[in-house]
C-alpha positions in Angstrom: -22.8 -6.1 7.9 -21.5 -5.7 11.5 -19.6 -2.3 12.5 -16.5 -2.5 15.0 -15.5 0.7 16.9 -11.7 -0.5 17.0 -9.6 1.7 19.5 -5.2 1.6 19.3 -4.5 1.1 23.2 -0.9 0.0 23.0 2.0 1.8 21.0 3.4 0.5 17.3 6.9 1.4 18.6 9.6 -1.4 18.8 6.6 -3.6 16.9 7.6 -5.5 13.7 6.9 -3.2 10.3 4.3 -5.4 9.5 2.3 -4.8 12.4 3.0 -0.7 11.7 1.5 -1.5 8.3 -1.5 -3.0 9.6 -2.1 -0.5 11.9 -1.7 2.1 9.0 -3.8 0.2 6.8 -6.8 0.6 9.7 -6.8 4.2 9.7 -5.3 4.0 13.0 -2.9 7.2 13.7 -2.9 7.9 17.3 -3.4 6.2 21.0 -6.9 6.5 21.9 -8.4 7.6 19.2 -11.9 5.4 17.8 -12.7 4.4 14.3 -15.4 3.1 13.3 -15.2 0.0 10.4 -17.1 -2.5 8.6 -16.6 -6.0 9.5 -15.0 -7.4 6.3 -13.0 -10.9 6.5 -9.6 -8.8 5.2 -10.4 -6.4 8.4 -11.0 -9.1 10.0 -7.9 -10.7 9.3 -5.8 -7.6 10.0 -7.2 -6.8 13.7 -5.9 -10.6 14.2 -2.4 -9.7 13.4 -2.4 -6.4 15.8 -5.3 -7.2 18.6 -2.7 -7.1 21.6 -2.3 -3.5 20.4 -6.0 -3.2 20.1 -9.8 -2.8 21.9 -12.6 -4.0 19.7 -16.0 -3.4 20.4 -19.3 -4.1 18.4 -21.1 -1.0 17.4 
């Protein structure tokens, strides 16, 4: 399985509370700040719903 180095670049603020979930649910807690994840069709799914908030790259 593929790993994705996934990287917040934009701020959650004034962002639906779905989207603040999602970005939760990722692990992702502050701006500029990498984390490393397994490319699973749910995570997938939820860097989808937040990717203009987002940087992905493959690892």
């Amino acid at each position: 399985m593929k790993k994705l180095r996934i990287t917040q670049i934009k701020s959650g603020i004034d962002r639906s509370e779905r989207q603040k979930l999602t970005l939760q649910a990722l692990g992702l807690k502050k701006l500029h700040n990498p984390r490393e994840i397994e490319a699973t069709p749910q995570v997938l799914g939820m860097i989808r719903t937040v990717e203009h908030l987002l940087k992905v790259e493959e690892v």
